[in-house]
C-alpha positions in Angstrom: -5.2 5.4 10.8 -3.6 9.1 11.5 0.3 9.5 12.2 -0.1 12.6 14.4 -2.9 15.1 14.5 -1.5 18.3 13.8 -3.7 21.2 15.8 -6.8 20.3 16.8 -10.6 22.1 16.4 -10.2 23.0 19.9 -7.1 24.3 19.2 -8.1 26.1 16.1 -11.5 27.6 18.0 -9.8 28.4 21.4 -6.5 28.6 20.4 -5.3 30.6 23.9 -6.0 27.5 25.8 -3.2 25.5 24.4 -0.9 28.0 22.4 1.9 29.9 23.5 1.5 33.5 23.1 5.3 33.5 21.5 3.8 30.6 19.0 0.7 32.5 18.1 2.2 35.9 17.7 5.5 35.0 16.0 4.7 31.8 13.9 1.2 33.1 13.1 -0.4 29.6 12.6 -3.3 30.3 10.1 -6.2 28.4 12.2 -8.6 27.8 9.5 -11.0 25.5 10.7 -11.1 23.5 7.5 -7.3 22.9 8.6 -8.0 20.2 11.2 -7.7 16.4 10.9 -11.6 16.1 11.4 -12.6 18.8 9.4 -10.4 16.7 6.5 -11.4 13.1 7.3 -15.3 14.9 7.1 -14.3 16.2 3.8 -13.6 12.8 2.6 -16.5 11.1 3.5 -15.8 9.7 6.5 -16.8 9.7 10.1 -14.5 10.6 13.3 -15.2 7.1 14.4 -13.6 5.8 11.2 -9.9 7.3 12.5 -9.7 3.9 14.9 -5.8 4.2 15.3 -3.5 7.7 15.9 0.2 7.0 15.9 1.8 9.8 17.9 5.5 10.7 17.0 5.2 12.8 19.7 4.0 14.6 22.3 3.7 18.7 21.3 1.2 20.5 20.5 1.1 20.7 17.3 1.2 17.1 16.6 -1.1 16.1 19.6 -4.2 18.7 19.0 -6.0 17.2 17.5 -6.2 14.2 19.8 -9.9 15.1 21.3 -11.7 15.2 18.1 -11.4 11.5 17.9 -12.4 9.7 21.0 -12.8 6.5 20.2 -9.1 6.0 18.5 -6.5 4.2 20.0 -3.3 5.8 20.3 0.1 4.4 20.0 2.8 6.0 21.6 6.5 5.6 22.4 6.9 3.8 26.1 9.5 6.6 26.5 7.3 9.2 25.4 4.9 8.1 27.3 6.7 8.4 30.2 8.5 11.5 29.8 4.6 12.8 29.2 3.7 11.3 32.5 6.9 12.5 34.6 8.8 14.8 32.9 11.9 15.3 34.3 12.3 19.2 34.3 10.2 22.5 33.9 11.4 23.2 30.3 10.3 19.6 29.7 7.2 19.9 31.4 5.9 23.1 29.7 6.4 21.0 26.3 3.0 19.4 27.1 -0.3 20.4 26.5 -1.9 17.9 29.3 -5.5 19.7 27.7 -5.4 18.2 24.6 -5.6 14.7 26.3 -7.6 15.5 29.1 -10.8 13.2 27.7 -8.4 9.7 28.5 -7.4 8.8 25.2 -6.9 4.7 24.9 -3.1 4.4 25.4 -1.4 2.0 23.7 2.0 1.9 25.0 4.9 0.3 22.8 7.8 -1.1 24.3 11.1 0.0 22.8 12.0 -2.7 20.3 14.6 -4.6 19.1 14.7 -5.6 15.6 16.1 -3.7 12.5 14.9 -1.8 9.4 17.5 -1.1 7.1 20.3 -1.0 9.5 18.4 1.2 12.3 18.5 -0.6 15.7 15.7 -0.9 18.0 12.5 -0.5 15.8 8.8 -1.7 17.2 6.2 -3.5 15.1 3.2 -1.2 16.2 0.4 -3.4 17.9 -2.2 -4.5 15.5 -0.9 -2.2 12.9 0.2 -4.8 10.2 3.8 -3.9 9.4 4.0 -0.7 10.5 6.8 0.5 12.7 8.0 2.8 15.0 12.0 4.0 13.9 13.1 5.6 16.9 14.7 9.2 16.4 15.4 10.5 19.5 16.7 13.9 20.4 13.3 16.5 19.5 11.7 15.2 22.5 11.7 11.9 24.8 10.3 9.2 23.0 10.4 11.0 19.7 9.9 8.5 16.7 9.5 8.0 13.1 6.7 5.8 12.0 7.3 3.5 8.7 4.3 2.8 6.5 4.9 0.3 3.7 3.7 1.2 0.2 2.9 0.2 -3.1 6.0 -2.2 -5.2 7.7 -3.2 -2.0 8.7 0.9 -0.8 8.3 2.5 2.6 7.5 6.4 3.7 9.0 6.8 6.5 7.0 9.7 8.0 10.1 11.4 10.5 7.8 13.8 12.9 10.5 16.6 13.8 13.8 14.7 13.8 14.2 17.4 11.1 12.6 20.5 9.6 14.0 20.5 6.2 14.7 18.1 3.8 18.3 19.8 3.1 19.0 18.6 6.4 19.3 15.4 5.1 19.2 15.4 1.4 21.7 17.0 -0.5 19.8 17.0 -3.8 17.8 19.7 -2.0 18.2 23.5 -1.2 20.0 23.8 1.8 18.3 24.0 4.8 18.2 27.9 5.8 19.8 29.0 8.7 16.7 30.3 10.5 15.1 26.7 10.1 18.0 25.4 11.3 18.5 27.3 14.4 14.7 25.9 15.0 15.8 22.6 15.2 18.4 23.0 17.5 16.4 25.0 19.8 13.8 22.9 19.9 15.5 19.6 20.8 15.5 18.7 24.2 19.2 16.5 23.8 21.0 18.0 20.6 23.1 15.1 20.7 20.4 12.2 20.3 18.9 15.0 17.8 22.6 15.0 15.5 22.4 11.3 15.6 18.7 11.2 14.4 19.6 13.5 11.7 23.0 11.5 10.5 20.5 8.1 10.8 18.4 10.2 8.6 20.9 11.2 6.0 22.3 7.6 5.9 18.9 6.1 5.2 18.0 8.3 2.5 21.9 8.2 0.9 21.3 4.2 0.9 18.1 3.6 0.3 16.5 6.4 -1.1 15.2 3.9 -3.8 13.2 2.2 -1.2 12.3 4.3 1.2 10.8 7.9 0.8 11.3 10.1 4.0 8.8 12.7 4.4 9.3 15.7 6.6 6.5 17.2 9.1 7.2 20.9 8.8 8.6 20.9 5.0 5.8 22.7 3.4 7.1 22.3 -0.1 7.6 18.7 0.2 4.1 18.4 1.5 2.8 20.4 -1.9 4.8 18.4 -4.1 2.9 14.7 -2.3 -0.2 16.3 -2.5 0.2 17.6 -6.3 1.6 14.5 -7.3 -1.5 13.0 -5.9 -3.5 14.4 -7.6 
């Protein structure tokens, strides 16, 4: 099982088909073709067919790319994000989606919104025959956005949060702050800032009262994503 993709090798080998000329000139995404969920799940012995589940947080780009390389996987999404990527309701909506890196019919599986409760958060979804996972909805980024709860080892969670923030100091004050720039990223990027402030508040209330059990790990934080990996081993 994936939570997102993160760019595709289509992506990464034609990378003007699906990436904005501002995101490719300005962010400079290094499209190594190592990079790639399948070039990664090779290196580990396995098989694309292996991958039989994706769980989407969402629907951009960079989180969705990698969506072709693994055809027979079924893919949980959001209802709501589901149908904001069917009708979205404006232009600046609309040009969030990438309809190419989907275009082979992945196998849908929709998830209704939910209604039970993980540590005090309304309206999270047991994921369809995905034992114990859930979907956490933080809403705000984009329609439908949501968090995805894995449970771990000794009774913990990692609750993986997509782009309901950038930066751990977002939420974390044991953390450097989050620095302006990064910041002004968020904001511009959400399609309903206030959903987005309440996803981040949700957020900072999880990890104040229950950072014991549950680990929150951040899709763009870069250093956090070196410090898992390292302390992996």
């Amino acid at each position: 099982m994936l939570v997102d993709t993160g760019l595709g090798t289509g992506d990464v080998a034609r990378p003007e088909e699906t990436i904005h000329p501002i995101v490719r000139d300005n962010l400079a995404p290094e499209l190594r073709p190592d990079e790639p969920a399948l070039a990664q799940v090779e290196a580990l012995g396995f098989a694309p067919s292996d991958v039989r589940h994706i769980v989407l947080t969402h629907f951009d780009f960079d989180h969705a790319g990698g969506l072709r390389d693994f055809p027979d996987a079924a893919v949980h999404v959001s209802a709501a994000g589901y149908a904001g990527m069917q009708q979205p309701s404006s232009p600046t909506q609309a040009a969030r989606y990438v309809a190419k890196q989907w275009e082979h019919g992945p196998k849908w599986v929709v998830e209704p919104a939910g209604t039970d409760k993980w540590f005090g958060i309304a309206g999270v979804t047991p994921l369809t025959g995905l034992d114990e996972l859930l979907f956490v909805p933080l809403e705000g980024h984009q329609v439908g956005h949501s968090g995805v709860a894995v449970p771990v080892a000794g009774g913990r969670w990692l609750l993986h949060a997509g782009d309901a923030v950038f930066h751990r100091g977002r939420i974390a004050p044991e953390f450097a702050p989050c620095p302006p720039l990064v910041e002004e990223m968020e904001i511009a990027g959400a399609e309903d800032e206030a959903l987005y402030d309440e996803s981040v508040l949700r957020l900072a209330t999880l990890h104040r009262d229950h950072s014991d059990e549950v680990e929150i790990v951040v899709a763009h934080d870069t250093r956090q994503f070196d410090e898992l990996v390292g302390g992996a081993g």
